[in-house]
C-alpha positions, -999 to 999 in steps of 0.1 A, spaced: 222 -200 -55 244 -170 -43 230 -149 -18 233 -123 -37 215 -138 -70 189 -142 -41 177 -105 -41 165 -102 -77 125 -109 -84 124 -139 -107 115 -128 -143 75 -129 -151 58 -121 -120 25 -107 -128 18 -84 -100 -16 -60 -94 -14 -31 -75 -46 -10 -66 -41 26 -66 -13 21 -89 -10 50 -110 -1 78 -88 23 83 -57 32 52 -36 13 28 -60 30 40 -94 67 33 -82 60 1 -69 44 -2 -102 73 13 -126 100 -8 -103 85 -39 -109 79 -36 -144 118 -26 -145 125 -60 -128 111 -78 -157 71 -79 -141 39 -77 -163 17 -55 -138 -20 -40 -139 -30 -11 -125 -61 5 -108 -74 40 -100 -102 62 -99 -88 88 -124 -90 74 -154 -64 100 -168 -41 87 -139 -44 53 -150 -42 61 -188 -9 79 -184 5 47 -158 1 24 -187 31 10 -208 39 -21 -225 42 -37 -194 16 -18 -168 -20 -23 -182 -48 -7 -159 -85 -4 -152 -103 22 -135 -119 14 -102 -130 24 -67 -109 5 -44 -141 4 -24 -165 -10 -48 -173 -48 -45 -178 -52 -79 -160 -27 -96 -128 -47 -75 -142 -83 -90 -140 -66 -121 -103 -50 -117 -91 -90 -108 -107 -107 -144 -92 -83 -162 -59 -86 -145 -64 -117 -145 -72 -122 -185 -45 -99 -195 -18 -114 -171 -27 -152 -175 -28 -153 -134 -16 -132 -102 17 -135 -84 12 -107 -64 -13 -85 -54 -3 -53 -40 -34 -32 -15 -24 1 -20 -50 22 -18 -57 51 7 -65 81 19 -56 103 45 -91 111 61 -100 138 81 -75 157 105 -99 169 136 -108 158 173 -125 126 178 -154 149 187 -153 167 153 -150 138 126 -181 134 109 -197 97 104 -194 99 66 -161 108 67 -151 81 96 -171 56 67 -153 68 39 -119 64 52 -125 27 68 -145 21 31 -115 29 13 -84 17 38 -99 -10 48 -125 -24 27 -103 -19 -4 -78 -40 8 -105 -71 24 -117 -66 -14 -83 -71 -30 -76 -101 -10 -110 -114 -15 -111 -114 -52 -76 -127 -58 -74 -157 -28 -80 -176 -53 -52 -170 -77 -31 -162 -51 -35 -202 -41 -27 -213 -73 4 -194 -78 18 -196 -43 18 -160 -43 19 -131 -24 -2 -104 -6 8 -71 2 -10 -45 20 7 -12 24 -7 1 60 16 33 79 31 35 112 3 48 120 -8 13 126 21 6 150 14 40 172 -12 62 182 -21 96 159 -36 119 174 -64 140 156 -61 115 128 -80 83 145 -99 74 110 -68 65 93 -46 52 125 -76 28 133 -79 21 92 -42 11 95 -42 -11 124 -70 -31 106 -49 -36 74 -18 -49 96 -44 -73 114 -61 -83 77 -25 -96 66 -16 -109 97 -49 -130 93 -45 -140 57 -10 -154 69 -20 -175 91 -54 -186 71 -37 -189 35 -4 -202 45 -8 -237 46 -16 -232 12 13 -217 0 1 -179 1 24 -152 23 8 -117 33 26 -94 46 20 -53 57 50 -25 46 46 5 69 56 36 48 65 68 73 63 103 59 63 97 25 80 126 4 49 136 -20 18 154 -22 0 137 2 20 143 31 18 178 18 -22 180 25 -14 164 59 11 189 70 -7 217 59 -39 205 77 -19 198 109 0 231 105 -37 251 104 -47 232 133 -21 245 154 -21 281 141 19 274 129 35 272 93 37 247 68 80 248 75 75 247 112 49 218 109 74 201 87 103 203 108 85 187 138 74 161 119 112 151 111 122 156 145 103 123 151 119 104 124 157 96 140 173 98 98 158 132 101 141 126 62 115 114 46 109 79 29 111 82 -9 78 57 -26 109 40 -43 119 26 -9 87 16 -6 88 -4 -35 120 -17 -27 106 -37 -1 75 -48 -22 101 -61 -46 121 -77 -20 92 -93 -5 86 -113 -40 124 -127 -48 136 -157 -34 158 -140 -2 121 -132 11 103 -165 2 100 -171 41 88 -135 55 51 -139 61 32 -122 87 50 -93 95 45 -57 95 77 -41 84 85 -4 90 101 16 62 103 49 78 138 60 86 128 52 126 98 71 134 88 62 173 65 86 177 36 102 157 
């Protein structure tokens, strides 16, 4: 095989994504299903997940969160695809943007309950298909899980969890054929980082423009990271060029050193 013929996902994959009909999720979603995949979606809005579906994306609504509401997404994945091949733990949210001192408990909870738990649920619910297919794991974490963020400590500390949950399911599925890996998007173009700048920007007492310029002065491209770049690497990840990358935590964020 050519090295080249190496860089194409092999035809039939059946790949679930949480959080897959909106943003990040939805072009690793659409890309996939481009590449020949059969995917299943998840989300809490069940318009979102109505709109995601085609003849190749199915979907079920669910609380990334909720153990069985999760158990549920993976049979009916599971039924409709005929098995997993990859499971994709996208979902996320930004949590609060305040001083350690200021962040509620609730909303500490919900961001960990989300970030974190979702993922551990994904994983958990899908070991076991992932094992028979030899398949793959991926949780999408940020660089905020390579660096410290200040006044955003809920999600940095969610991150850093998700990179340590695949780094873990690595080493402990492995032997078994599994490979888990992390992707660390940086400022993602989209309305998410939207809310983010404009709750950083009232922080300071500055504008939206000026808050986004200094947020590209960190990033040495001087852009943002499209989602399709993100699912570029979620689709590389699954073709036979990346059939020994397991472990890792892999930045796609134009170079961002500093948050």
């Amino acid at each position: 095989m050519s090295s080249l013929a190496t860089l194409t996902p092999p035809p039939g994959l059946r790949v679930l994504i949480t959080a897959g009909a909106a943003g990040i999720g939805k072009a690793i979603a659409d890309d996939f299903a481009a590449a020949g995949a059969s995917v299943h979606v998840s989300d809490i809005n069940a318009d979102a997940v109505s709109s995601a579906c085609t003849d190749r994306i199915g979907g079920t609504v669910a609380d990334a969160s909720d153990e069985a509401a999760t158990r549920r997404l993976v049979d009916e994945a599971r039924a409709r695809m005929g098995g997993l091949d990859v499971v994709v733990a996208n979902a996320g949210i930004e949590g609060p943007t305040a001083g350690i001192g200021d962040i509620a408990a609730e909303d500490w909870d919900r961001t960990m309950e989300i970030n974190m738990r979702g993922a551990y649920l994904a994983a958990r619910f899908a070991a076991d298909e992932l094992i028979e297919s030899r398949g793959s794991f991926i949780a999408i974490a940020s660089v905020a899980g390579r660096l410290p963020f200040a006044y955003r400590t809920p999600y940095a500390s969610s991150k850093w969890g998700v990179i340590g949950l695949a780094k873990s399911l690595a080493s402990e599925l492995g032997p078994r054929g599994v490979r888990a890996n992390a992707i660390l998007p940086g400022i993602v173009e989209g309305p998410r980082i939207d809310r983010v700048i404009n709750a950083r920007a009232e922080r300071l007492g500055i504008s939206y423009d000026e808050m986004r310029e200094r947020n590209l002065e960190k990033v040495a491209l001087r852009r943002m990271v499209s989602p399709h770049d993100i699912a570029a690497m979620c689709l590389f990840l699954n073709t036979p060029g990346g059939a020994n990358i397991t472990g890792q935590a892999l930045s796609v964020c134009g170079g961002v050193e500093t948050l």
